[in-house]
PQR file with spaces between the fields and no chain letter, atoms N, CA, C, O and H, PARSE charges and radii, in Angstrom:
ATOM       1  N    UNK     1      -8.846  -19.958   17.870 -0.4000 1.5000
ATOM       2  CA   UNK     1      -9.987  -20.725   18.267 -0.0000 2.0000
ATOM       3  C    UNK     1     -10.315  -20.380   19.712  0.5500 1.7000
ATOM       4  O    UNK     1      -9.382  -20.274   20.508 -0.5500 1.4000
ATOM       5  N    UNK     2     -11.457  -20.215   20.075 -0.4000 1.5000
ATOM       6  CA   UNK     2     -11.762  -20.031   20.999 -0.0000 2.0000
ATOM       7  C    UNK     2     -13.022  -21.060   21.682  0.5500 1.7000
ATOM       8  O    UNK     2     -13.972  -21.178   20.908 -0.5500 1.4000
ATOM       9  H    UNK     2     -12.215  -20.302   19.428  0.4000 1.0000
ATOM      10  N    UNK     3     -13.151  -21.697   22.791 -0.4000 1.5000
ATOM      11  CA   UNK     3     -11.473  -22.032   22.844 -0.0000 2.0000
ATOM      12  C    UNK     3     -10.406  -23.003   22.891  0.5500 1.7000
ATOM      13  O    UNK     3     -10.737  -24.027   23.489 -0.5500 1.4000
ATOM      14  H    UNK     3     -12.379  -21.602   23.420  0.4000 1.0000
ATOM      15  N    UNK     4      -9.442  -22.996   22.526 -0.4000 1.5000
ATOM      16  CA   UNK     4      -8.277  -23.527   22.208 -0.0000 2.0000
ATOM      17  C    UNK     4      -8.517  -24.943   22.584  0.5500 1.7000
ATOM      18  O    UNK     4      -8.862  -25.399   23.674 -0.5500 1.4000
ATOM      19  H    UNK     4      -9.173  -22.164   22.041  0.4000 1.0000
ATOM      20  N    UNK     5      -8.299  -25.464   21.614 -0.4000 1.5000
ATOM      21  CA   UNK     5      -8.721  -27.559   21.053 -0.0000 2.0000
ATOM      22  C    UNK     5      -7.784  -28.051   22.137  0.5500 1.7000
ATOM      23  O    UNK     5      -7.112  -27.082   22.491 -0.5500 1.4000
ATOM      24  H    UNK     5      -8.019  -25.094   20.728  0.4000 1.0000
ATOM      25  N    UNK     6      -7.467  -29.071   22.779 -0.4000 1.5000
ATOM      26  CA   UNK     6      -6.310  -30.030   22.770 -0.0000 2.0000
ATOM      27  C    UNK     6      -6.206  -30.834   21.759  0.5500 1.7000
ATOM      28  O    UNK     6      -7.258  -31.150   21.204 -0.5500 1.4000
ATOM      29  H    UNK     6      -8.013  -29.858   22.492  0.4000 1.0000
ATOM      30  N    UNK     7      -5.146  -31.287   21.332 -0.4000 1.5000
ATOM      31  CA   UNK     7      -4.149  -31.933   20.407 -0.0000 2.0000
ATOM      32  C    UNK     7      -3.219  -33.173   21.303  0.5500 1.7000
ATOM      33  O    UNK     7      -2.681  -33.303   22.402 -0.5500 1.4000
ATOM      34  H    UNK     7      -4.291  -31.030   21.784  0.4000 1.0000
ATOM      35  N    UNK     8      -3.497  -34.167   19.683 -0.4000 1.5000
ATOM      36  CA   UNK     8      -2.442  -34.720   19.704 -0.0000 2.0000
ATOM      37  C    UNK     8      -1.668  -35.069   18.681  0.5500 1.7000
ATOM      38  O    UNK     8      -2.345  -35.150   17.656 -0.5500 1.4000
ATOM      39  H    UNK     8      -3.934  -34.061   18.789  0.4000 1.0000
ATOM      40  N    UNK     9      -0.477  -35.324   18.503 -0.4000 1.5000
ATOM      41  CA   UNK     9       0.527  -35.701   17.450 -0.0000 2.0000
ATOM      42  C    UNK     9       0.443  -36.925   17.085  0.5500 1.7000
ATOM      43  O    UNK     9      -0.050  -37.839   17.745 -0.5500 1.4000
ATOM      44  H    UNK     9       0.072  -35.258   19.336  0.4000 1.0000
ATOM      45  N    UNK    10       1.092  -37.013   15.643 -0.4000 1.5000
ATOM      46  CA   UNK    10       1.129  -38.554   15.347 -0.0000 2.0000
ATOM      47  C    UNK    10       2.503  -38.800   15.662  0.5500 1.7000
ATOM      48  O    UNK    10       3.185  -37.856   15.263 -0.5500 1.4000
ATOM      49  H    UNK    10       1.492  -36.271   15.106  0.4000 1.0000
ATOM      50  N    UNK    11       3.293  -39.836   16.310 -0.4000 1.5000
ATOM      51  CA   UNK    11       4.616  -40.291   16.449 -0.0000 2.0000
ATOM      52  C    UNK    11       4.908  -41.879   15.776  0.5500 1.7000
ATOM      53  O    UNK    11       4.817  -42.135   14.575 -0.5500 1.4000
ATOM      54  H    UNK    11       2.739  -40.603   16.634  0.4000 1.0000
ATOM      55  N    UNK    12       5.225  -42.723   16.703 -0.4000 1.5000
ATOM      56  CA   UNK    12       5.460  -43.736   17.204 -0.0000 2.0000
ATOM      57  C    UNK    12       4.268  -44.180   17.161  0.5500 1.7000
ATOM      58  O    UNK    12       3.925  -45.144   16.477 -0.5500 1.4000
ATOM      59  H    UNK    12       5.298  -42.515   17.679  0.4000 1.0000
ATOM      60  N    UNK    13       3.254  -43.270   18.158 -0.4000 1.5000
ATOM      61  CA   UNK    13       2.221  -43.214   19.024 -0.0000 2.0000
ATOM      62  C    UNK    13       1.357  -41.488   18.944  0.5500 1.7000
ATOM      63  O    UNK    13       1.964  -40.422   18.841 -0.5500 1.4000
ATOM      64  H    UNK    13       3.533  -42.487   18.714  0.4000 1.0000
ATOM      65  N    UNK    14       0.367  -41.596   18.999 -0.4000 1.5000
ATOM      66  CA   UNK    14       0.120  -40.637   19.822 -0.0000 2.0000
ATOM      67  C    UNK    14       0.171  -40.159   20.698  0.5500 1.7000
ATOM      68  O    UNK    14       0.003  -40.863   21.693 -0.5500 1.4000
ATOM      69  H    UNK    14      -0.126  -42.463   19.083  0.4000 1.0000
ATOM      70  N    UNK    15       0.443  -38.602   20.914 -0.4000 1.5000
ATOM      71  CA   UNK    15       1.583  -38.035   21.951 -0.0000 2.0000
ATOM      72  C    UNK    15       0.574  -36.561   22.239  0.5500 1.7000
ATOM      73  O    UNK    15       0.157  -35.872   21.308 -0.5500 1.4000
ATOM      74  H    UNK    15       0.580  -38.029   20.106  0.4000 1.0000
ATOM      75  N    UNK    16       0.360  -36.331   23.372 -0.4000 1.5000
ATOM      76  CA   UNK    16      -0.315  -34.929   23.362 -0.0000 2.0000
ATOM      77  C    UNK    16       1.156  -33.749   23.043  0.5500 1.7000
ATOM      78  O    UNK    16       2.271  -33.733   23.564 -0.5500 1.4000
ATOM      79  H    UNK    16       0.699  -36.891   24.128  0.4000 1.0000
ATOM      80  N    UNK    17       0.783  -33.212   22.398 -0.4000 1.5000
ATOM      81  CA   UNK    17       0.990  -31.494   21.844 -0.0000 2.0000
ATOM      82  C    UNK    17       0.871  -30.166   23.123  0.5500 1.7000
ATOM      83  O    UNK    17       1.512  -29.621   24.022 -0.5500 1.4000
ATOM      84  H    UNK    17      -0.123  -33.225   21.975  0.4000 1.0000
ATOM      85  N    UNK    18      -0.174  -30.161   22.563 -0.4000 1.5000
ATOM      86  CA   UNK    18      -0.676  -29.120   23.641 -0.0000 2.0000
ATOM      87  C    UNK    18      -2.211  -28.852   23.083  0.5500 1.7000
ATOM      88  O    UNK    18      -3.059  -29.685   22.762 -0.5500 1.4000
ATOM      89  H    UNK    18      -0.695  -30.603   21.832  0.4000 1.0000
ATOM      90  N    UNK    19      -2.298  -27.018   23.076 -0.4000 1.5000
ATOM      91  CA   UNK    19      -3.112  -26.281   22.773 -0.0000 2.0000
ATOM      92  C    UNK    19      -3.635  -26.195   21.050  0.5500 1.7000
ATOM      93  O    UNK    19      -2.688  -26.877   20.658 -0.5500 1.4000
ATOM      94  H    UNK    19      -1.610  -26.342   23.337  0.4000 1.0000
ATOM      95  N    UNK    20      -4.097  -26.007   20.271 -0.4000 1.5000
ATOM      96  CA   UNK    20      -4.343  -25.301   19.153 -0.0000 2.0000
ATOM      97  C    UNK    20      -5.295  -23.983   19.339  0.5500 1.7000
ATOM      98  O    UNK    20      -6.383  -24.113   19.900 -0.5500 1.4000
ATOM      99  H    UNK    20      -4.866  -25.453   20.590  0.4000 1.0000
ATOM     100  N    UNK    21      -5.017  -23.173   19.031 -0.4000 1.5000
ATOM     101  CA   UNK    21      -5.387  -21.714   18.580 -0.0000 2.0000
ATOM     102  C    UNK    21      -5.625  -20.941   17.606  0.5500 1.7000
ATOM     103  O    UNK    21      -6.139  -19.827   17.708 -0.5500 1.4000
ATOM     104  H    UNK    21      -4.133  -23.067   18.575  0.4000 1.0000
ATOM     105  N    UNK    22      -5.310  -21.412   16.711 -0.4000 1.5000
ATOM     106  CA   UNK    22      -5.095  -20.465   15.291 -0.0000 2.0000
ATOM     107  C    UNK    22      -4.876  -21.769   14.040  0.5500 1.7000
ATOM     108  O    UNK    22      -4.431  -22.850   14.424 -0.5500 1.4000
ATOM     109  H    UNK    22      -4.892  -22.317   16.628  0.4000 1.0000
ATOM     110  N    UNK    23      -5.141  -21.612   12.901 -0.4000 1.5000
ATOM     111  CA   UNK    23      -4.860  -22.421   12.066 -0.0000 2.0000
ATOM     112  C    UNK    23      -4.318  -21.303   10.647  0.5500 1.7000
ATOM     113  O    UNK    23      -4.913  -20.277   10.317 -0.5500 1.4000
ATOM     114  H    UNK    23      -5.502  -20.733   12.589  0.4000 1.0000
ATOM     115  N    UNK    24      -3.364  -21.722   10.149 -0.4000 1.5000
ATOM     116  CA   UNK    24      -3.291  -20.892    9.079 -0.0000 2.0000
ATOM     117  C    UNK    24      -2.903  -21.862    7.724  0.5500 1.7000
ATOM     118  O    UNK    24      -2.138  -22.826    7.713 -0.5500 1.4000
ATOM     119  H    UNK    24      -2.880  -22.555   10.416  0.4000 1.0000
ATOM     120  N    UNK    25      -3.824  -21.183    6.383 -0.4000 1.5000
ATOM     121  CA   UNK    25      -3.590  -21.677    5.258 -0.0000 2.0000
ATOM     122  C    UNK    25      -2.372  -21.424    4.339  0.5500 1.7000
ATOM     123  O    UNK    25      -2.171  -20.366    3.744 -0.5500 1.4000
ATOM     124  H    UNK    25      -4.445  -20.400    6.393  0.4000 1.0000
ATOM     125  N    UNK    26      -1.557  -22.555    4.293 -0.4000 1.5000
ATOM     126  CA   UNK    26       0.272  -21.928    3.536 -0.0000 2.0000
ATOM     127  C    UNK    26       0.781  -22.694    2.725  0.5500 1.7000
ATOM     128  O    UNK    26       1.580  -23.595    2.980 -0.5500 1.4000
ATOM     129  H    UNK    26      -1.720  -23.415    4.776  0.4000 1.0000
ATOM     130  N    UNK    27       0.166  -22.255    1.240 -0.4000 1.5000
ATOM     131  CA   UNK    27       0.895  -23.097   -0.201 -0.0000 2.0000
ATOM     132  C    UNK    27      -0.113  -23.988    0.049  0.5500 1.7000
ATOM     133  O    UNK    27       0.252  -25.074   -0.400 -0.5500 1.4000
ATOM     134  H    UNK    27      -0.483  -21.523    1.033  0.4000 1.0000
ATOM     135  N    UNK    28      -0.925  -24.049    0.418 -0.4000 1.5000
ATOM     136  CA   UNK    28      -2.196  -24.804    0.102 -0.0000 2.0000
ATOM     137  C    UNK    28      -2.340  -26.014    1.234  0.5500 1.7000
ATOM     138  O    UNK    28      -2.972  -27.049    1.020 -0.5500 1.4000
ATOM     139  H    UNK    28      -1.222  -23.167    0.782  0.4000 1.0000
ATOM     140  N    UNK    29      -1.677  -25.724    2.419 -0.4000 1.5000
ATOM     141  CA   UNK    29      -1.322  -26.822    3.646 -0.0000 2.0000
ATOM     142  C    UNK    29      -2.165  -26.188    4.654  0.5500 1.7000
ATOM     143  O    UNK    29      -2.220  -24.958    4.637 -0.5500 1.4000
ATOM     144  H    UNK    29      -1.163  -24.883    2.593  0.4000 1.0000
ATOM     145  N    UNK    30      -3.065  -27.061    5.840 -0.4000 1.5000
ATOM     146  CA   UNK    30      -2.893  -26.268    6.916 -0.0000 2.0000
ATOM     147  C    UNK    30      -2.476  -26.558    7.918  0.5500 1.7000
ATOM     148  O    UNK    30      -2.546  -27.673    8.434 -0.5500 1.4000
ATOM     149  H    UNK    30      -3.020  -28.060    5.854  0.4000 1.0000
ATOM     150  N    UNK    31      -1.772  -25.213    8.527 -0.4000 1.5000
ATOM     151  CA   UNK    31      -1.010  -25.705    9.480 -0.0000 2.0000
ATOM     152  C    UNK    31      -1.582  -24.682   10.946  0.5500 1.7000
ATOM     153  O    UNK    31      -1.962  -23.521   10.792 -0.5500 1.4000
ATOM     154  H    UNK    31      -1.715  -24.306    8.108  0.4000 1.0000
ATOM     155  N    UNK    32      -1.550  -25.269   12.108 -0.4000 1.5000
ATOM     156  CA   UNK    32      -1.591  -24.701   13.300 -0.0000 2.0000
ATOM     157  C    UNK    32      -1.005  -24.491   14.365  0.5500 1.7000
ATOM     158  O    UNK    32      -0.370  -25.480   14.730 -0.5500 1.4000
ATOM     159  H    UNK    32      -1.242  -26.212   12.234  0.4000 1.0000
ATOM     160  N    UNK    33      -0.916  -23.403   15.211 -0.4000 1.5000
ATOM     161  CA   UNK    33      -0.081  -22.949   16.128 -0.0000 2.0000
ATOM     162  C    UNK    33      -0.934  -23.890   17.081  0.5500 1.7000
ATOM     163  O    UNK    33      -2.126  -24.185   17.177 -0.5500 1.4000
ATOM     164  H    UNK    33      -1.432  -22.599   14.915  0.4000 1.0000
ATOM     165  N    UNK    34       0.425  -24.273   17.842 -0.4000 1.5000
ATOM     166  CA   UNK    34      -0.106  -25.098   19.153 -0.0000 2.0000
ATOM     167  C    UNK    34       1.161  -24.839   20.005  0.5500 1.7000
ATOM     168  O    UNK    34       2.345  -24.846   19.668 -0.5500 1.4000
ATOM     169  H    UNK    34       1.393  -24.033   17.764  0.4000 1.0000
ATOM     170  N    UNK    35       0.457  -24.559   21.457 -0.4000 1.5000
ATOM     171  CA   UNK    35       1.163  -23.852   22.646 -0.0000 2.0000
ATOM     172  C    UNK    35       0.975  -24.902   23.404  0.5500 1.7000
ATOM     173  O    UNK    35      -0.064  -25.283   23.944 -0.5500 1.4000
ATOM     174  H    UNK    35      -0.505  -24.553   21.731  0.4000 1.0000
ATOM     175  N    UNK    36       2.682  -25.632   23.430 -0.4000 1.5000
ATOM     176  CA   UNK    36       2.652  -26.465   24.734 -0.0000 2.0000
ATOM     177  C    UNK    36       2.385  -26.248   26.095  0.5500 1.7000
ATOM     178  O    UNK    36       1.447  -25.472   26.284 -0.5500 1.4000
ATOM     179  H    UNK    36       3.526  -25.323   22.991  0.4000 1.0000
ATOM     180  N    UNK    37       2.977  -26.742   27.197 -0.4000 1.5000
ATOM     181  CA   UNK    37       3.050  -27.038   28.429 -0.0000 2.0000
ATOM     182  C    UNK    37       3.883  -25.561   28.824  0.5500 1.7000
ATOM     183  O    UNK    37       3.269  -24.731   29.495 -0.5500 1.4000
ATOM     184  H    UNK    37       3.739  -27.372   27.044  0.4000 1.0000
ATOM     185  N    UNK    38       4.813  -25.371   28.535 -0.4000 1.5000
ATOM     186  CA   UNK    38       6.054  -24.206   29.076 -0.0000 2.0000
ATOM     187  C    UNK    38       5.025  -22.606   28.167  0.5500 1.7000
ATOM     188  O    UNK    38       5.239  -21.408   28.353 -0.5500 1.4000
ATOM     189  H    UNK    38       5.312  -26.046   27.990  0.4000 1.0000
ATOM     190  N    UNK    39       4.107  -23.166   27.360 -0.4000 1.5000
ATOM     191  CA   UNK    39       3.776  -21.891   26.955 -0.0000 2.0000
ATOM     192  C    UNK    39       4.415  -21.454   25.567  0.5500 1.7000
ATOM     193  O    UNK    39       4.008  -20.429   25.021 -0.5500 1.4000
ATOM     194  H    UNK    39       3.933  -24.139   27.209  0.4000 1.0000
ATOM     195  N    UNK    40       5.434  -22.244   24.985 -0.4000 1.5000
ATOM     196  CA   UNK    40       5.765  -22.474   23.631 -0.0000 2.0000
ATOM     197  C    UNK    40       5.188  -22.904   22.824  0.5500 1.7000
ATOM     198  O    UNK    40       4.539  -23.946   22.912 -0.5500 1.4000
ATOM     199  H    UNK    40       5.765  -23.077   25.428  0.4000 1.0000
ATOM     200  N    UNK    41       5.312  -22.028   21.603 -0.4000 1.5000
ATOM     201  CA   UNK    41       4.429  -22.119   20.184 -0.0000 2.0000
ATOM     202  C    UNK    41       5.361  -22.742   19.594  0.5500 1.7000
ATOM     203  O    UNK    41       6.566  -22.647   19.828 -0.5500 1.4000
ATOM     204  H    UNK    41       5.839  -21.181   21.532  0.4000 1.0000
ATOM     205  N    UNK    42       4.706  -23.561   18.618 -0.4000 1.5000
ATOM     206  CA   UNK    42       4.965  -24.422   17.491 -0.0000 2.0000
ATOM     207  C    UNK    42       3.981  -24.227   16.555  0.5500 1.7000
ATOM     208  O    UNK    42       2.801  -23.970   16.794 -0.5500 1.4000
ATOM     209  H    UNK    42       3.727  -23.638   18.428  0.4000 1.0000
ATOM     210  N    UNK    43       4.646  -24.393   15.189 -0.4000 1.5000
ATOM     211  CA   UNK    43       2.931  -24.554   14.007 -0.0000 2.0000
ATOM     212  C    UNK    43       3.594  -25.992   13.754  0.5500 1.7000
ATOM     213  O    UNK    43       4.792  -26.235   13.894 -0.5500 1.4000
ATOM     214  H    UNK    43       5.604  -24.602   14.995  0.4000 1.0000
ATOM     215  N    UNK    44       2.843  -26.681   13.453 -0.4000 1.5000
ATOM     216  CA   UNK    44       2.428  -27.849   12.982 -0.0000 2.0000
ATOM     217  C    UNK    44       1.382  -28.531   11.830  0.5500 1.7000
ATOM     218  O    UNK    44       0.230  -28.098   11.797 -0.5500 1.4000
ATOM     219  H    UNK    44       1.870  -26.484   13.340  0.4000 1.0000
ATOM     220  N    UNK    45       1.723  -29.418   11.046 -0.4000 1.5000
ATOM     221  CA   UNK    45       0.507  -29.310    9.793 -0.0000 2.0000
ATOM     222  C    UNK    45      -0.599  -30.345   10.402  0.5500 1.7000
ATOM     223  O    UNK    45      -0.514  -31.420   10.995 -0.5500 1.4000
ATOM     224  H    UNK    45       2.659  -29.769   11.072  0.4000 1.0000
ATOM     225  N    UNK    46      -1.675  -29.515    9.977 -0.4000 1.5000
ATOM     226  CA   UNK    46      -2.745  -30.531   10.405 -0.0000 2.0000
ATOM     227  C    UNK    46      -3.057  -31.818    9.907  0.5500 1.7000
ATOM     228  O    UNK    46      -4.111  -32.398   10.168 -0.5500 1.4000
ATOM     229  H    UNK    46      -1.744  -28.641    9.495  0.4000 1.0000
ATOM     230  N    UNK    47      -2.235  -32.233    9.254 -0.4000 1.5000
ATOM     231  CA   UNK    47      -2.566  -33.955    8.317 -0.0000 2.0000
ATOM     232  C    UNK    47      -1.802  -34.941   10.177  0.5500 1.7000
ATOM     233  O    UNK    47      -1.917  -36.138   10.440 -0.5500 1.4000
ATOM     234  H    UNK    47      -1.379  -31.761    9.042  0.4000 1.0000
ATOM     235  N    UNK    48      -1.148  -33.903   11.010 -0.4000 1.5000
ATOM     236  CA   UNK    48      -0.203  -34.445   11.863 -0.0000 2.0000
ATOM     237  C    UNK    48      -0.547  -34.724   12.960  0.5500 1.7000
ATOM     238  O    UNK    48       0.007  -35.334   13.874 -0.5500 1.4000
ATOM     239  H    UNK    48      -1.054  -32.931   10.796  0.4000 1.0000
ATOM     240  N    UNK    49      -2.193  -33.910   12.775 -0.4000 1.5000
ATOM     241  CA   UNK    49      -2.832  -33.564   14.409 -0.0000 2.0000
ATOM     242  C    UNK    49      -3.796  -34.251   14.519  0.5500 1.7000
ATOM     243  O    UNK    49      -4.317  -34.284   13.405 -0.5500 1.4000
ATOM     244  H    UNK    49      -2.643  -33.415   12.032  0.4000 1.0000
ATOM     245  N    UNK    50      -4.505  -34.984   15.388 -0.4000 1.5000
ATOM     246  CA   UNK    50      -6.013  -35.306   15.908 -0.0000 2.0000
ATOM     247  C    UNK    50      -6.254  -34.481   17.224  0.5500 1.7000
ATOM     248  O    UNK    50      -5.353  -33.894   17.823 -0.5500 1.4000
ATOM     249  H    UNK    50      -4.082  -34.957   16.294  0.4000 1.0000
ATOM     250  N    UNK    51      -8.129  -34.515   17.761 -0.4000 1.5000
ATOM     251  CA   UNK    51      -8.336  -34.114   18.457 -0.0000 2.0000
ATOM     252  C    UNK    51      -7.662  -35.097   19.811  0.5500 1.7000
ATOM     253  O    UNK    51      -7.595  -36.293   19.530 -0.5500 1.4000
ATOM     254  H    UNK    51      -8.860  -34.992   17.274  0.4000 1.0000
ATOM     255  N    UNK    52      -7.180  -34.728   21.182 -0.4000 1.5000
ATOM     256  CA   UNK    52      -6.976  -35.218   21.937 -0.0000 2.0000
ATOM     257  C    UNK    52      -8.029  -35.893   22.478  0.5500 1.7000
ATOM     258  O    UNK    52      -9.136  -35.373   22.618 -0.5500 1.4000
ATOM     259  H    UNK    52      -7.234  -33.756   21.410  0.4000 1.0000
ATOM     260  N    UNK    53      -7.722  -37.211   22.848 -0.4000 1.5000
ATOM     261  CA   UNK    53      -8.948  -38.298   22.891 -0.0000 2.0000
ATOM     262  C    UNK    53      -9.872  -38.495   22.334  0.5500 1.7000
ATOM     263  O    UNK    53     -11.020  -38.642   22.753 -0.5500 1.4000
ATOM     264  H    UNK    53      -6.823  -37.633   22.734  0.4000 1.0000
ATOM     265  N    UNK    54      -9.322  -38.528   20.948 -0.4000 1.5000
ATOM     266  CA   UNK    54     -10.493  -38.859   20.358 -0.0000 2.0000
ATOM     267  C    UNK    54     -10.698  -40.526   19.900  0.5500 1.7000
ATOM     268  O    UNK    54     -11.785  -40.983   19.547 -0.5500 1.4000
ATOM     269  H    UNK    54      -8.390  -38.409   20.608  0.4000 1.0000
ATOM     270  N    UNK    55      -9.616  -41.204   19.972 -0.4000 1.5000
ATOM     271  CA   UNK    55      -9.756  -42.555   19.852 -0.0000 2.0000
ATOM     272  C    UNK    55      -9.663  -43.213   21.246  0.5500 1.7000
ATOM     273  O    UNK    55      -9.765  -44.434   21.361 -0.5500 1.4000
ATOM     274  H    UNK    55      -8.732  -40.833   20.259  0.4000 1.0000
């Protein structure tokens, strides 16, 4: 994605993530790479993510 969304996670709470960049379709899920703070990738499924501030 260009360019790259902020995110947040579902927890407890909502929790910022980081970045999203890329989304990929797997076994019929989607899931996206998101690059924290240190610059580390994670994929994550999107049922997990909202846009950052969006509520």
């Amino acid at each position: 994605m260009d360019p790259p969304v902020a995110v947040e996670r579902a927890d407890a709470a909502w929790v910022p993530v980081g970045f999203v960049d890329a989304w990929v379709l797997e076994r019929g899920v989607w899931v996206a790479r998101v690059k924290d703070r240190a610059s580390r990738y994670s994929w994550i499924p999107g049922t997990e993510l909202r846009r950052a501030g969006q509520f």
